[in-house]
MITI-882579 format. One record per residue (C-alpha): residue number from 1; y, z, x; residue in one letter. Coordinates in steps of 0.02 Angstrom, whole numbers, plus 50000, padded with zeros to 5 digits. Layout:
BEGIN
   pos       v       w       u   code
   NUM       Y       Z       X      A
...
***
This chain:
BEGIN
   pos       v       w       u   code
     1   50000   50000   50000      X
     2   50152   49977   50070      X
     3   50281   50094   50130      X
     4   50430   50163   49977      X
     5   50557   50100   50080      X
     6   50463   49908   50115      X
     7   50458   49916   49913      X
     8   50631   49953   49883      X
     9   50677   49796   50023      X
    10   50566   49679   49937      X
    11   50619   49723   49754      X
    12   50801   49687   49790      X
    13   50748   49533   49885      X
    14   50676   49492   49710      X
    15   50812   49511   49616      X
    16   50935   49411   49707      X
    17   50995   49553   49827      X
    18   51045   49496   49991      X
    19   51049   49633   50155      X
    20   51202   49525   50220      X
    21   51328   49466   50122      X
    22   51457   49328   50206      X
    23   51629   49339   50198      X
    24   51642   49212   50042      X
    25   51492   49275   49961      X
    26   51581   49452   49939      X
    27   51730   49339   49884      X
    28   51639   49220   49784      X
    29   51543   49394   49701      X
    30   51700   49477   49679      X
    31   51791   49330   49594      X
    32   51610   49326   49471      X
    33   51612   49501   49411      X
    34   51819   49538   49429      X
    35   51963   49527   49332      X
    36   52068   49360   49367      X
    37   52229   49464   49359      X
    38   52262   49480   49561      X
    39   52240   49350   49707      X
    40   52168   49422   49850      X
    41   52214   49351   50023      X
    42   52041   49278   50068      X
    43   51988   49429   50191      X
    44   51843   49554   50155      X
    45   51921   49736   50240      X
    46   51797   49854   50284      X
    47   51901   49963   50398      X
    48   52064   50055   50437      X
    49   52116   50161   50594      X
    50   52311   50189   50598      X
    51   52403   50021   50583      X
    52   52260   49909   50615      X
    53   52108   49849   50478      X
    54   51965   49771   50503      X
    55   51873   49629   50418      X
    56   51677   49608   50389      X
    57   51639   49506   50517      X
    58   51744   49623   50634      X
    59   51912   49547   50687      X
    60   52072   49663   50663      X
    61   52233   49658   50607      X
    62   52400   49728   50642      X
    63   52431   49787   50431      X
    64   52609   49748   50374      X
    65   52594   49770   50200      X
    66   52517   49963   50212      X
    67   52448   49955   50031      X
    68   52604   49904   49969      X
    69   52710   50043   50067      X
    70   52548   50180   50020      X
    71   52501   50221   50187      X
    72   52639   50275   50288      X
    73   52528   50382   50360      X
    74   52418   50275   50441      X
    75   52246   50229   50376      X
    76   52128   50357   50387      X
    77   52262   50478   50465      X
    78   52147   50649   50557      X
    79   52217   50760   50466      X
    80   52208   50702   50290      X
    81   52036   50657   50334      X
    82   51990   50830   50386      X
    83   52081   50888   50204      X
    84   51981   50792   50114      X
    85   51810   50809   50195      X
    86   51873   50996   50185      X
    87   51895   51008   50006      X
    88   51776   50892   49933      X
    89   51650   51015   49984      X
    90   51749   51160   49883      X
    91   51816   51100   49726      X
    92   51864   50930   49674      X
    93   51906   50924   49465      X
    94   51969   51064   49372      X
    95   52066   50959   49248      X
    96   52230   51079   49189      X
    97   52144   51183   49080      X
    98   52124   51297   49207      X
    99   52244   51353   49382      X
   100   52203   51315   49536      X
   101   52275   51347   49696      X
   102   52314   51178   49766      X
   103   52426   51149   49605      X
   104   52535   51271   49628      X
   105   52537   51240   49822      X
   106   52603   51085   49820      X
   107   52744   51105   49681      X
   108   52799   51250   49796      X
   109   52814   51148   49937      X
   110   52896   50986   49850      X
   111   53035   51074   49757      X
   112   53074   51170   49896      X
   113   53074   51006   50018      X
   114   53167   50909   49890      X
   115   53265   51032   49790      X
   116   53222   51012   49614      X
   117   53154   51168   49507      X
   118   52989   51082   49466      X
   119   52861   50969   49511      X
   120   52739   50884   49359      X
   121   52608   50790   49407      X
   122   52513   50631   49388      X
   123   52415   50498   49457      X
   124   52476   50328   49456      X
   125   52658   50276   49502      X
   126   52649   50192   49349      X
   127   52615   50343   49247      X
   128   52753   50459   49332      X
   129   52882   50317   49261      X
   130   52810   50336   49088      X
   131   52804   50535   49113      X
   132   52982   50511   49158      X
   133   53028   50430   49014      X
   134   52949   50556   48878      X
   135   53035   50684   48987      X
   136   53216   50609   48959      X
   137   53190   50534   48778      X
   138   53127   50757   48731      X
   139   53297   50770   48836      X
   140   53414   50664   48708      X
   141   53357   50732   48554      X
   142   53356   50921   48608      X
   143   53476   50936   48720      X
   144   53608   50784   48703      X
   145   53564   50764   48518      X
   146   53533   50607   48505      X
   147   53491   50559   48294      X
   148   53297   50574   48285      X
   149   53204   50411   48339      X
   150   53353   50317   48432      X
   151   53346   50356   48608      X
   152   53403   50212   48710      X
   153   53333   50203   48885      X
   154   53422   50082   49030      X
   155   53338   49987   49135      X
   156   53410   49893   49304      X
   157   53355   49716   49281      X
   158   53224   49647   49419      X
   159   53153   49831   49389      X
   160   52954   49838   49443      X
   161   52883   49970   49401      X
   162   52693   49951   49365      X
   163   52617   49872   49226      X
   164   52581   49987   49059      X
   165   52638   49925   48898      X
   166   52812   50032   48933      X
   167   52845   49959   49107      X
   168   52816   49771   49036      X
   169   52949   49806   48905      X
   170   53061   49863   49036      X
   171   53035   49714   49140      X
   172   53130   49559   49157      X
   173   52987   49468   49263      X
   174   52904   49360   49126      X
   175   52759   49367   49233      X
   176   52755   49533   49172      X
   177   52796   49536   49009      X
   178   52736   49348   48905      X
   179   52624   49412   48781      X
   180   52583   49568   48773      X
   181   52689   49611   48629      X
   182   52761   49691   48519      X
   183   52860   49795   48651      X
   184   52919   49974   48663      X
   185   53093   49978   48572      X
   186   53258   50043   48621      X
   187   53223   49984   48805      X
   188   53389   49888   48864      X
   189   53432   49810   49031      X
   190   53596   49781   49148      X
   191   53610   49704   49314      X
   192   53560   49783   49439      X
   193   53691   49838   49583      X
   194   53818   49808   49442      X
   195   53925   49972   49395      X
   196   54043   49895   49266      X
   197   53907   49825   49147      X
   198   53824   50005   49161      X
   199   53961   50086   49095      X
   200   54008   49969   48968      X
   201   53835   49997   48935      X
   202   53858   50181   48920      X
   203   54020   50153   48823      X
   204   53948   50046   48708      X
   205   53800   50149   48644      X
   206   53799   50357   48623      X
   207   53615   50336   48605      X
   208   53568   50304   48813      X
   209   53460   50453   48836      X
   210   53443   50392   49033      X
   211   53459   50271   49161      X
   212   53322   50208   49256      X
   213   53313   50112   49435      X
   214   53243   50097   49610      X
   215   53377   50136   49737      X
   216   53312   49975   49828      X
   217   53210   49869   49707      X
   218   53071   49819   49796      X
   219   52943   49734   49709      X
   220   53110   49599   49653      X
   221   53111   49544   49863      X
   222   53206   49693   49947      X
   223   53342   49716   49828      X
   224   53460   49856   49925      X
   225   53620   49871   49813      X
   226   53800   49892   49883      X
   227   53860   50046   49974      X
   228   53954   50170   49846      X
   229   53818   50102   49705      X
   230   53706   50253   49701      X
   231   53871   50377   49697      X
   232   53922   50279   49549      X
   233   53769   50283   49464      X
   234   53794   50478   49480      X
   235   53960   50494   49428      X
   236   53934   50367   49276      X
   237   53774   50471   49207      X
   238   53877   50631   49245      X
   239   54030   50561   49161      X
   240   53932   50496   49006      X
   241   53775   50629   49011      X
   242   53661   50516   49039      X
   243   53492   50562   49134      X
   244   53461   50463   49299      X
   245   53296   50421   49350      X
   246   53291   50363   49515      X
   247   53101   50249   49548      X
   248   53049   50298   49735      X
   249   52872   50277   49718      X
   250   52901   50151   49831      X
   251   53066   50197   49939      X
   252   53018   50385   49946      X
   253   52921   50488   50064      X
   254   53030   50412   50221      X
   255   52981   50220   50214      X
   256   53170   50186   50214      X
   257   53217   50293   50351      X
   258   53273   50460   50263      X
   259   53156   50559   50174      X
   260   53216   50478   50009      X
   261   53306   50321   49983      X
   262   53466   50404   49868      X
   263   53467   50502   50034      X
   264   53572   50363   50102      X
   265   53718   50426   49995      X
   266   53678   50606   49992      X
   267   53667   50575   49783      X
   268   53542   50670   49676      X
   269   53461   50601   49545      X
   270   53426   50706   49367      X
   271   53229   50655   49386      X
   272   53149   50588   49525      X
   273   52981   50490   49519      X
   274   52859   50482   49689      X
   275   52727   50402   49710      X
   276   52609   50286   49835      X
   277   52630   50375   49984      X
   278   52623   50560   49921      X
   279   52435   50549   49968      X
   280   52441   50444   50106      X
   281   52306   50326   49993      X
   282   52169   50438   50007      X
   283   52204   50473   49820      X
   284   52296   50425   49653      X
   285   52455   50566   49666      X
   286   52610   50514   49599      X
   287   52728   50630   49474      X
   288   52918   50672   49435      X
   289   53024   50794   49497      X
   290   53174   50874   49380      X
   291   53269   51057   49357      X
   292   53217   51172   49220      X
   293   53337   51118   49070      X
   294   53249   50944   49080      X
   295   53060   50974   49134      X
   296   53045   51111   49014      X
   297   53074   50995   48874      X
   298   52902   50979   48870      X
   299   52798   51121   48808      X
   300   52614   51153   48801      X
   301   52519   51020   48720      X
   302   52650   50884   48727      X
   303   52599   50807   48892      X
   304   52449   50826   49000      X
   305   52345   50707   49111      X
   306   52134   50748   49136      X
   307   52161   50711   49334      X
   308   52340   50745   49331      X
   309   52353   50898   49445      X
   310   52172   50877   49533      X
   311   52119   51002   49680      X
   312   52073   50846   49778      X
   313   52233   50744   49749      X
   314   52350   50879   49785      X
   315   52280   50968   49937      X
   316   52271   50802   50003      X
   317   52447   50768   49945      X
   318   52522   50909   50029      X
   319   52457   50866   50191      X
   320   52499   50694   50187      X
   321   52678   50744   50165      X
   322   52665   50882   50295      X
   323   52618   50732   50410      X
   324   52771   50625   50353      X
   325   52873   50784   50409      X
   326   52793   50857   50544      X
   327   52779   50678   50640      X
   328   52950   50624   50610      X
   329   52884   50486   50509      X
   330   53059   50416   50425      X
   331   53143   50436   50587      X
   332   53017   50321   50663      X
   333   53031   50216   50511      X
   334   53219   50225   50560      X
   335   53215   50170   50737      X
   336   53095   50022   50702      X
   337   53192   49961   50560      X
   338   53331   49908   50673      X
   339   53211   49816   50779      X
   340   53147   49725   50643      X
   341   53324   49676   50596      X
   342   53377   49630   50770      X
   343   53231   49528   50791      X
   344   53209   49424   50632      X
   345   53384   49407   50612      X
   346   53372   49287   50774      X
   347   53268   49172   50660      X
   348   53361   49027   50642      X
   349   53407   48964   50455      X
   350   53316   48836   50445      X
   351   53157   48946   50444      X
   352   53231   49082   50362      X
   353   53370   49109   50251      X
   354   53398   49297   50244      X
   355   53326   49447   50290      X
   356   53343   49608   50191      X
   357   53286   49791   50252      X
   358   53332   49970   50257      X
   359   53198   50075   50362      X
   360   53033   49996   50372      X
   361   53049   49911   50199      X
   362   53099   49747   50228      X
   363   53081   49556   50158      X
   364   53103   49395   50249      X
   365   53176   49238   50132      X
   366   53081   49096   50199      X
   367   53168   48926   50196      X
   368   53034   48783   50150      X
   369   52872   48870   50175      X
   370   52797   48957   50020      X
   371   52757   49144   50055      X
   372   52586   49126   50018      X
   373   52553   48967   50141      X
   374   52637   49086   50244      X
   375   52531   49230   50238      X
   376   52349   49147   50283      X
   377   52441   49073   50424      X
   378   52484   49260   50475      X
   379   52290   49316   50414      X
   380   52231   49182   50574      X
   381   52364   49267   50701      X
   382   52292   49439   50659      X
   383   52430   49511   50541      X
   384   52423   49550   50363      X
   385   52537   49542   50250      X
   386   52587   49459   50060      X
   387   52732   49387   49988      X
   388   52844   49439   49838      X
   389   52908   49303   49723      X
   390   52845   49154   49818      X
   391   52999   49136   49966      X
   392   53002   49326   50021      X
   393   52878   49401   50158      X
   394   52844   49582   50148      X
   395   52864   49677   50289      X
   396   52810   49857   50257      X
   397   52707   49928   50404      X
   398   52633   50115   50432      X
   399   52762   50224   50467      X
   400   52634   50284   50643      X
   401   52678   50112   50707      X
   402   52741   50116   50883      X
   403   52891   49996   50951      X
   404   52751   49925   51058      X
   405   52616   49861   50885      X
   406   52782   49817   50789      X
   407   52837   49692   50922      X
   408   52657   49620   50940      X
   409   52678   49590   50740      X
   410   52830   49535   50744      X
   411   52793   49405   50863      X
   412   52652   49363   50775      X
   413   52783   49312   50612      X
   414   52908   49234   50723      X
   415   52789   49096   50840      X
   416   52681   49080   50647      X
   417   52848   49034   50557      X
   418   52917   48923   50710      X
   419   52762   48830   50705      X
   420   52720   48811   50524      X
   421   52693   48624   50463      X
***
């Protein structure tokens, strides 16, 4: 008879099972039993070690896109490995309906990093915008007033913001948004970087429970508004008490060069939504920060999330920003940022048109060449990266990288985009 394990070999052989996949047959599998919703740069990742990955047939790449600004830590950063082998072996799902120390842990340490009152948790970037939003609409009719069902909520248009049913009706993308209606109501938009058409916004309509925006919109190509914006933004939601969110799921956690991106202006936003990078992508950990007269609009049973809050996600989360920190990860992200400017600025026009950054967030307008086209070119130099809206390359490395790796990538873009056909 032969062996259990022999059996188990020749069973799967049976049913179709291969031992070795090749690099299309994971694609061509993935593409069979997938969604059709994403396009995938044609490269099967298998590994991740600071600012490099590494495909299945083993050749690396410098990472410029870091999970879409997720991993400022690095991949697979020590210490939130340690964390995480640490407390998977203790306690990994409590859901809320009990305490548990991590919880409580982190909120301590965010508000008191931060300085807001509170810290409410969540999973998904996504979901920490929509939290945000039941947060300030309980806000207008309890504390502002507002008549019962006519909270108005603002938008910035060019917003991004994930893709629930609220964040389509906010958008302005009609990628985003072409049928999936009916959409949420009472959802308006203005300009972004645009101060008078906010207020006449405000001016217009008692109803605006809050504004909502991304201090640099970065899904929309790099978006970073006009200096004095954010300061006006304050002083027009003070002036007309109006609630402003500020988006930094993307910008916060130091991937602009300050800890947060309203940093910049030394404003302070009513709630602030994190995200991405809050757990260094070794788990979903996203949620909103706010004082007590507008998080304790919600009271018990009026919000809640089953993973919201997990032991896992947050003692993970608060070493991952204890990294950020205690590395000097936005200073870094600082420093580096004006080398990426200095560098790609040389670029002459007629390659590429514009380049827009603050920090290590930064896109590239290409002039001819479509971003995509682009990016496999970059995938055969060893770099990784994706475009946003056709024309822009993202440039959104770890914030570990060293002055030495950024300078091998960024010669990588430079000779790829000279030399594109």
């Amino acid at each position: 008879m032969q062996p259990a394990r022999l059996r188990i070999v020749n069973r799967k052989q049976e049913l179709g099972f291969k031992r070795f996949l090749s690099t299309q047959e994971l694609i061509d599998r993935d593409d069979k039993f997938g969604g059709k919703h994403f396009k995938p740069l044609p490269v099967v990742l298998t590994r991740g070690e600071g600012v490099f990955l590494w495909d299945n047939e083993g050749k690396r790449y410098l990472d410029f896109l870091a999970g879409f600004s997720t991993v400022n830590q690095g991949h697979c950063h020590p210490r939130l490995v340690k964390v995480m082998q640490e407390q998977v072996g203790k306690l990994t799902h409590t859901s809320r309906a009990f305490y548990s120390e991590p919880h409580g842990e982190l909120g301590e340490y965010l508000t008191k990093l931060l300085g807001w009152d509170r810290f409410l948790p969540m999973n998904t970037g996504v979901e920490g915008g929509d939290t945000a939003i039941k947060v300030a609409r309980r806000w207008g009719y309890r504390v502002k007033k507002i008549p019962k069902e006519q909270a108005t909520v603002v938008f910035a248009k060019g917003n991004f913001w994930g893709r629930s049913i609220a964040a389509l009706s906010a958008s302005t993308d009609p990628n985003c948004y072409t049928d999936f209606g009916p959409y949420v109501p009472r959802f308006d938009k203005v300009p972004y970087n645009d101060l008078k058409a906010l207020e006449q916004k405000f001016k217009e309509d008692p109803t605006v429970c809050a504004f909502m925006m991304e201090p640099i919109q970065g899904e929309a190509g790099v978006n970073i508004p006009s200096d004095g914006y954010l300061k006006g933004v304050r002083d027009l939601c003070t002036k007309y008490n109006v609630l402003w969110i500020a988006d930094e799921v993307q910008t916060g956690l130091g991937r602009t060069g300050k800890r947060l991106a309203v940093n910049y202006e030394n404003q302070r936003p009513d709630i602030l939504i994190l995200g991405k990078a809050l757990s260094g992508g070794f788990y979903p950990v996203s949620g909103i920060l706010a004082d007590d007269e507008i998080m304790l609009c919600l009271e018990t049973g009026s919000h809640g999330s089953t993973f919201g809050g997990s032991p896992l996600g947050h003692k993970v989360a608060l070493e991952a920003v204890k990294v950020l920190e205690e590395e000097n990860l936005a200073e870094n992200a600082r420093k580096l940022g004006e080398i990426v400017r200095q560098e790609l600025q040389k670029l002459p026009k007629d390659i590429a048109t514009e380049f827009r950054g603050r920090g290590l967030l930064a896109g590239l307008v290409i002039n001819k060449a479509e971003g995509w086209d682009v990016c496999l070119k970059l995938k055969e130099a060893g770099l990784l990266s994706r475009p946003a809206h056709g024309q822009i390359l993202r440039i959104s490395p770890p914030l570990t990288i060293t002055e030495e790796q950024l300078r091998e990538g960024l010669n990588i873009i430079t000779t790829v985009l000279k030399n594109y056909k």
